[in-house]
Wavefront OBJ file of the C-alpha trace (Angstrom):
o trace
v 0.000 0.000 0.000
v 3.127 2.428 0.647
v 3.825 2.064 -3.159
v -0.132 3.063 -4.098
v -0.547 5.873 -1.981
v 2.742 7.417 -3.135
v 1.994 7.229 -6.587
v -0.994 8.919 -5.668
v 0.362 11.313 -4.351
v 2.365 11.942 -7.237
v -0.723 11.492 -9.714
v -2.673 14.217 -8.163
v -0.371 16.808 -7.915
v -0.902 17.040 -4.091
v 3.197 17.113 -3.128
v 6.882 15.908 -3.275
v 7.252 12.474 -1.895
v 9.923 12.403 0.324
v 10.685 8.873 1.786
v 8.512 5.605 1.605
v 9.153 3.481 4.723
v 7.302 0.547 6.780
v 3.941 1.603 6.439
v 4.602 5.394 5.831
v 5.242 8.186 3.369
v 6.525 11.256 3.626
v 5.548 13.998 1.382
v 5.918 18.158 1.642
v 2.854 19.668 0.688
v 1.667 23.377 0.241
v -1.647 22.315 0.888
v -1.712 20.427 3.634
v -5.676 20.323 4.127
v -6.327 19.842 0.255
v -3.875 16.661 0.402
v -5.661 15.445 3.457
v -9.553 15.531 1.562
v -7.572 13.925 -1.616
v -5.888 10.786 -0.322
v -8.414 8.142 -0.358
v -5.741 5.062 -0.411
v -4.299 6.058 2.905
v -5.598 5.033 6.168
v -4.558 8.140 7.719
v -2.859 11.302 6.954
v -0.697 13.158 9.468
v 1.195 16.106 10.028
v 4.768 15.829 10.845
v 5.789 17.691 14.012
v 9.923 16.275 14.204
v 11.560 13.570 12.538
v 14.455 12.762 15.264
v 17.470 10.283 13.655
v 20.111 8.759 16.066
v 17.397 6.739 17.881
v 19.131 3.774 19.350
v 18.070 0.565 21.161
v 17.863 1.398 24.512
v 15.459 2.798 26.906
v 18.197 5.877 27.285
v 17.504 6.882 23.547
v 13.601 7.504 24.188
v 15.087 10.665 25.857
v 15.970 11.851 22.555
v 11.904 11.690 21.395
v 11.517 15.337 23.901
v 13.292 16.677 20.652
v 10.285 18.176 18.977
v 11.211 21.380 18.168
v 8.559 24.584 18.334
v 5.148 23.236 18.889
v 3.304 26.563 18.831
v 1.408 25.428 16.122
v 0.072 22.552 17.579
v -3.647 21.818 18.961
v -4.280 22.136 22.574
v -6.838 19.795 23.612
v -6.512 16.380 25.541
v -3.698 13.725 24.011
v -2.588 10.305 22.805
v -0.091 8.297 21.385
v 0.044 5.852 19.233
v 3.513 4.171 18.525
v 5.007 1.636 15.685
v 8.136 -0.061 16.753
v 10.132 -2.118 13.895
v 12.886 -4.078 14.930
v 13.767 -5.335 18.122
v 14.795 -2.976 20.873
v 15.151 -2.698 24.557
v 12.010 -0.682 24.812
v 8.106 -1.539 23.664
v 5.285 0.666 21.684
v 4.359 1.579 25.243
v 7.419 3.396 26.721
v 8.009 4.929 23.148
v 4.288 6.032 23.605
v 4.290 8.157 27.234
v 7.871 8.840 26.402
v 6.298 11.210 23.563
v 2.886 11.565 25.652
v 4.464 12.585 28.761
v 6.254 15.754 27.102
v 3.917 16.685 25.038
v 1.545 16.645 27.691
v 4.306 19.345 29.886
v 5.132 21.708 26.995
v 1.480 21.938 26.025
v 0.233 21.821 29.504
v -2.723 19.540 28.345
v -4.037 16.351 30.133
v -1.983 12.880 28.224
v -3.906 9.624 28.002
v -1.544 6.689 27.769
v -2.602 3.180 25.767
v 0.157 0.963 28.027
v -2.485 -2.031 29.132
v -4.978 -1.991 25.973
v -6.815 1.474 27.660
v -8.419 3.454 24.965
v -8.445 6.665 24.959
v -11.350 9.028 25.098
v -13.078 10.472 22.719
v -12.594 13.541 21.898
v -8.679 13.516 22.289
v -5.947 14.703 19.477
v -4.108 11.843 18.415
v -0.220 11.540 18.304
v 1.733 9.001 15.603
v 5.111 8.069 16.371
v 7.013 5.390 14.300
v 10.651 4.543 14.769
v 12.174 2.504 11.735
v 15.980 2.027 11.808
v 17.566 4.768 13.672
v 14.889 7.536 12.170
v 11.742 8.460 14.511
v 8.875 10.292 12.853
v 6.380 11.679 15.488
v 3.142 13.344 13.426
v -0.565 14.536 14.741
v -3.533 13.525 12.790
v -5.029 17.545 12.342
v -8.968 15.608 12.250
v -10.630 14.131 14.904
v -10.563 10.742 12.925
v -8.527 8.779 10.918
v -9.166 9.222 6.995
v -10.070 5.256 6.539
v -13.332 5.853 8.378
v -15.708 7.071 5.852
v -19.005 8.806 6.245
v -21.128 6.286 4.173
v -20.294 2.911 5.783
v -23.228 2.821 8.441
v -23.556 -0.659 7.931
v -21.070 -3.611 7.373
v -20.655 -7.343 6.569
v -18.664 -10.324 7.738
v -15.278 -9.996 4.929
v -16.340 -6.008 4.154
v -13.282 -4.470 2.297
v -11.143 -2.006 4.217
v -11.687 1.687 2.110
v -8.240 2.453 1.041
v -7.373 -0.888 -0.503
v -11.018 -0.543 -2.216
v -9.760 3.031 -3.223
v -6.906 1.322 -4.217
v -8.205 -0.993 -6.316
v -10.841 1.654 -7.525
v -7.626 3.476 -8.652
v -5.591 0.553 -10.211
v -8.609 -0.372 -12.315
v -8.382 2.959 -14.374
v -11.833 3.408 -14.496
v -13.182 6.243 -17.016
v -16.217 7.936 -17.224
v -18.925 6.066 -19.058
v -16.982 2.930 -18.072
v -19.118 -0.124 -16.711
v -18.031 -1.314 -13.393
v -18.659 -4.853 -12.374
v -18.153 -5.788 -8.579
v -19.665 -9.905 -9.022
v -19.284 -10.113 -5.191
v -19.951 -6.605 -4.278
v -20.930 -7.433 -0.017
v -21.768 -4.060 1.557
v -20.505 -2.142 -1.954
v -17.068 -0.620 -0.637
v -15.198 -0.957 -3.964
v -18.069 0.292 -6.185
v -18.946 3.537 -3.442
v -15.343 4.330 -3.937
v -15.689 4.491 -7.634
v -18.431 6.649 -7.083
v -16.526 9.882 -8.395
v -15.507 8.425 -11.593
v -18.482 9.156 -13.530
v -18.861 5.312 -14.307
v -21.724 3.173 -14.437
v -21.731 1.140 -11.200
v -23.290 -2.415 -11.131
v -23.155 -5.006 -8.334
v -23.812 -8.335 -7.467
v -24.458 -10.481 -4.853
v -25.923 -13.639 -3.649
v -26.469 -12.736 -0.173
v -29.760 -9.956 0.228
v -28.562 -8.917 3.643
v -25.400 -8.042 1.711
v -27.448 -5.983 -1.200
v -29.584 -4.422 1.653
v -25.906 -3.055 3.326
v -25.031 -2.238 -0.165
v -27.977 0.094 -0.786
v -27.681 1.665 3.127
v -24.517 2.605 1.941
v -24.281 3.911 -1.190
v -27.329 6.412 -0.030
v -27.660 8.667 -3.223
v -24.945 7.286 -5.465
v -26.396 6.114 -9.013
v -25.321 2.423 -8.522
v -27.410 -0.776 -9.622
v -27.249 -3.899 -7.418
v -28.678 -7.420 -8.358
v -29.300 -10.570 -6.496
v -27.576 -13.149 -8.531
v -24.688 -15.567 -8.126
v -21.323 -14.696 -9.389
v -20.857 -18.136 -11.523
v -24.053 -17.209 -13.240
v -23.939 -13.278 -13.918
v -27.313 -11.831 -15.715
v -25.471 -9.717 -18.262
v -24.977 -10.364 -21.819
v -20.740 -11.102 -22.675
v -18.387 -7.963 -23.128
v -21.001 -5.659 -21.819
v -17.788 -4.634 -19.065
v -15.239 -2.374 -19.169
v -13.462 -2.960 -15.651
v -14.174 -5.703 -12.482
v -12.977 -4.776 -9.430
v -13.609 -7.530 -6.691
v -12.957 -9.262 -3.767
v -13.748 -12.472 -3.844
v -14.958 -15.056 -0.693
v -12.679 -16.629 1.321
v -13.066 -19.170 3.933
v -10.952 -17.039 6.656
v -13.591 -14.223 6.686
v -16.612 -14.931 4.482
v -16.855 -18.384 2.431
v -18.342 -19.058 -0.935
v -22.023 -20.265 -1.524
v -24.055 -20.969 -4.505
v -21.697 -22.458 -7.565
v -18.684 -20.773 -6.407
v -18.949 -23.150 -3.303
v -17.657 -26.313 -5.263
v -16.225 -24.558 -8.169
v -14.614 -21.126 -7.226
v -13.013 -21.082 -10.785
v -16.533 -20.470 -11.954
v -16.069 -16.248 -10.953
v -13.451 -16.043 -13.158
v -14.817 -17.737 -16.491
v -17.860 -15.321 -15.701
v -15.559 -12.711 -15.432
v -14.099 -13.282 -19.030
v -17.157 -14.025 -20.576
v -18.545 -10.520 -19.827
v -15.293 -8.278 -19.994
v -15.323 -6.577 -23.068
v -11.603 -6.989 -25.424
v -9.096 -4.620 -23.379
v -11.076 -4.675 -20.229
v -9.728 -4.981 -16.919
v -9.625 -6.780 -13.659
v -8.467 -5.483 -10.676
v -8.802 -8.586 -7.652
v -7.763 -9.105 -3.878
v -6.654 -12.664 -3.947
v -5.412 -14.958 -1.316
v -4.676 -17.886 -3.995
v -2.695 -17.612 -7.484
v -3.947 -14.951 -9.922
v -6.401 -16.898 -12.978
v -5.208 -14.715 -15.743
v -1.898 -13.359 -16.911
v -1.342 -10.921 -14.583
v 0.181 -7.025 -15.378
v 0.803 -5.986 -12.179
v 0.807 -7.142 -8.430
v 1.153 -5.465 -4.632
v 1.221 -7.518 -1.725
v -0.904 -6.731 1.159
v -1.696 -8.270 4.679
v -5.028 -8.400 5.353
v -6.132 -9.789 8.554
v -3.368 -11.338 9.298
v -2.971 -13.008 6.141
v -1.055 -12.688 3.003
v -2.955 -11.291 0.155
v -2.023 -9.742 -3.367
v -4.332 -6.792 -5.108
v -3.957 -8.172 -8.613
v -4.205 -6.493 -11.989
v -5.400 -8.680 -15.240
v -6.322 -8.117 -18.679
v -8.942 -10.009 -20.253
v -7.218 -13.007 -22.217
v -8.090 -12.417 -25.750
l 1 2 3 4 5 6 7 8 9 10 11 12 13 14 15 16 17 18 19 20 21 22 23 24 25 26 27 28 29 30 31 32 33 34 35 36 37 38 39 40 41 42 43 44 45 46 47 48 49 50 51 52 53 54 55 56 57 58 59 60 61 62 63 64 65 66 67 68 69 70 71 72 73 74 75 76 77 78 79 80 81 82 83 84 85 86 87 88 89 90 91 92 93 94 95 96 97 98 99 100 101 102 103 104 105 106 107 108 109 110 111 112 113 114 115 116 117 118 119 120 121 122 123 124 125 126 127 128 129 130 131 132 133 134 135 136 137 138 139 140 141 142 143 144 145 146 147 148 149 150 151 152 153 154 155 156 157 158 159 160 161 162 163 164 165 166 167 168 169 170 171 172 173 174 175 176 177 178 179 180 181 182 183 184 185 186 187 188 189 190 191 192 193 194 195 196 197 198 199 200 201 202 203 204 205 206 207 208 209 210 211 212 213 214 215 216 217 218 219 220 221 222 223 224 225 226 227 228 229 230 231 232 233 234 235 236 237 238 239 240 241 242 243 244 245 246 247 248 249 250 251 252 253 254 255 256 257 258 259 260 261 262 263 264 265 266 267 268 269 270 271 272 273 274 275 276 277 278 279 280 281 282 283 284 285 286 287 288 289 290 291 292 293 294 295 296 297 298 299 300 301 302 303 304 305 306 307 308 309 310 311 312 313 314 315 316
């Protein structure tokens, strides 16, 4: 995902990437709140307060993390932190975490609540990033009150529903135009087609499950979006009548297969073909080998698991 949202980044103009690291990017922006709105693919978008190299492996370099420069700037309300460790050192996410807390909390003079046990915070609190990669610490404040992943239309969700930014992701990887029909054959509560809502497409999904559909149509609210109750092995649309599929298809971990697919998953994909029109493309989330000849691949973990967002033409 580093790779995606960077080019993204790039793509839309919105800054200079700077460094692509274990589940980060840095990028200098002169429009800090414009970037934030236009970053779909990331789960959340901070700004970067210090970026402190020299950090060691010992409990005595977590003094260095009080390095934070003039914080003027920053908002005065009610903290916490929220650290990423990689590697091992002599210290855990929790000492990084009130390390940062504890002087933030003294040079802003507002309360700091700490995570060490599990505690959540409460609501209502700014919230602090601080990742330490190598001997580099990066310690950033989200500038919202929540993180970008959690968009306003998913009020309700099903078992397996697809995270936003890899949807956004996939959305993007797709190359969707406008007048383009999008296919999602296994569309659950509609993530991937609500996120190709702004691409002036035609939006069509499918399901076999109606609590699924129902979740789909709660969510997608006003968008122009058409959503069937039919199984993916036996799609009601005439052949190339497609332009692009994005989808995520069943898997036993989170959600398994029914109807056809249930005995004969490789079903999905001969649909697929059959109604992707010559140059159309797939864009899938796979947890087994790619079908098709595939153009271009970017491992993910996804609940734990290793996944792959695949891109495919349709075979001739």
């Amino acid at each position: 995902m580093e790779t995606l949202v960077a080019t993204e980044i790039r793509e839309r103009g919105l800054g200079q990437v700077d460094l692509i690291g274990h589940r980060e990017v840095h990028f200098t922006s002169l429009d800090a709140a414009a970037a934030i709105r236009a970053l779909p693919t990331a789960d959340d978008v901070l700004l970067v307060a210090a970026v402190i190299h020299g950090i060691g492996h010992t409990k005595e370099d977590l003094r260095r993390l009080g390095e934070l420069g003039d914080l003027s700037w920053a908002p005065r309300r009610p903290l916490d932190v929220s650290a990423t460790v990689v590697g091992a050192r002599r210290f855990g996410r929790y000492d990084v975490e009130d390390a940062v807390g504890v002087h933030l909390s003294r040079v802003l003079g507002v309360p700091y609540h700490s995570r060490r046990g599990g505690v959540r915070p409460p609501p209502g609190t700014t919230s602090w990033r601080v990742t330490i990669e190598g001997k580099r610490a990066t310690v950033a404040v989200r500038p919202g009150d929540r993180p970008s992943h959690r968009r306003d239309y998913k009020r309700v969700g099903v078992p397996g529903t697809l995270h936003p930014p890899v949807a956004a992701a996939m959305v993007r990887l797709a190359a969707v135009a406008p007048g383009d029909v999008v296919l999602d054959p296994c569309c659950g509560a509609g993530t991937l087609l609500i996120e190709a809502g702004g691409t002036g497409a035609r939006l069509l999904g499918v399901d076999a499950d109606p609590a699924a559909l129902r979740a789909a149509t709660a969510n997608a609210g006003a968008l122009a979006a058409r959503w069937l109750h039919a199984d993916a092995a036996a799609l009601p649309l005439r052949a190339s009548t497609v332009d692009r599929i994005v989808v995520n298809p069943p898997w036993d971990r989170q959600v398994p297969a029914t109807g056809a697919l249930a005995t004969d998953p490789s079903r999905l994909w001969s649909e697929a073909r059959r109604v992707l029109r010559p140059g159309g493309r797939l864009v899938a989330l796979l947890h087994a080998p790619a079908p098709w000849p595939v153009l271009a691949r970017y491992p993910i973990r996804l609940s734990g698991a290793e996944a792959q967002i695949v891109v495919a033409a349709a075979p001739p």
